[in-house]
N, C-alpha and C positions, 0 to 999 in steps of 0.2 A: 512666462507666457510664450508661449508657441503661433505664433502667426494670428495671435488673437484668442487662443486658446488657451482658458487659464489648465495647468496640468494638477491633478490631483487635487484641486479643489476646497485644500481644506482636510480631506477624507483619509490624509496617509495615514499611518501608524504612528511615525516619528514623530519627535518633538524633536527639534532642532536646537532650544535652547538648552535641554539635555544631553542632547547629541554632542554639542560644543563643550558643555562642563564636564561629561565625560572624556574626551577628549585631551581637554586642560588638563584633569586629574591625573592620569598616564602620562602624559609630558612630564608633571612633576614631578613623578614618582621615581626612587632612585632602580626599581625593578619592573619597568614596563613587560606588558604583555608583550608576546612575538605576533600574538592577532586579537585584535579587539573586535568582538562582535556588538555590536549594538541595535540592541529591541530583542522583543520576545520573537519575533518572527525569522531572524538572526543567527538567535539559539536556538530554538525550534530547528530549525534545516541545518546548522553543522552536528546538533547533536544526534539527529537522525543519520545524517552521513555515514558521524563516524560511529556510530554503532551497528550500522551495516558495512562497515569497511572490517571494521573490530572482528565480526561475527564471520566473516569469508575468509579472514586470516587464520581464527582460530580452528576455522573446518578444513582448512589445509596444513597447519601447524606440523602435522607429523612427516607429510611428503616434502616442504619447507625444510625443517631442519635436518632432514636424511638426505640433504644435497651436500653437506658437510663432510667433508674427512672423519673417519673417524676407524 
């Protein structure tokens, strides 16, 4: 609550008990992730990301590696 103002109401996406078992699960594991994303909304927008990072790299690929000796 916020100065009387409950925030998100109920309405988020998360589930916070998953969020925690998730969480827990990685910790155990002997090869944690380097970034855990959590919810579809998560994945959603890194997988967008990086599929337009992906896509701007591969449209420069050629001027990219002719900065090489060669």
């Amino acid at each position: 609550m916020l100065q009387g103002i409950q925030l998100g109401a109920g309405q988020e996406a998360g589930d916070p008990v998953k969020a925690a078992e998730a969480v827990i699960k990685v910790v155990e594991t002997t090869k944690p992730p380097l970034r855990l994303l959590l919810g579809q909304q998560a994945y959603d927008a890194a997988t967008y990301k990086f599929n337009n990072m992906l896509a701007s790299i591969e449209q420069w690929k050629e001027t990219t590696i002719n900065a090489d000796y060669k």
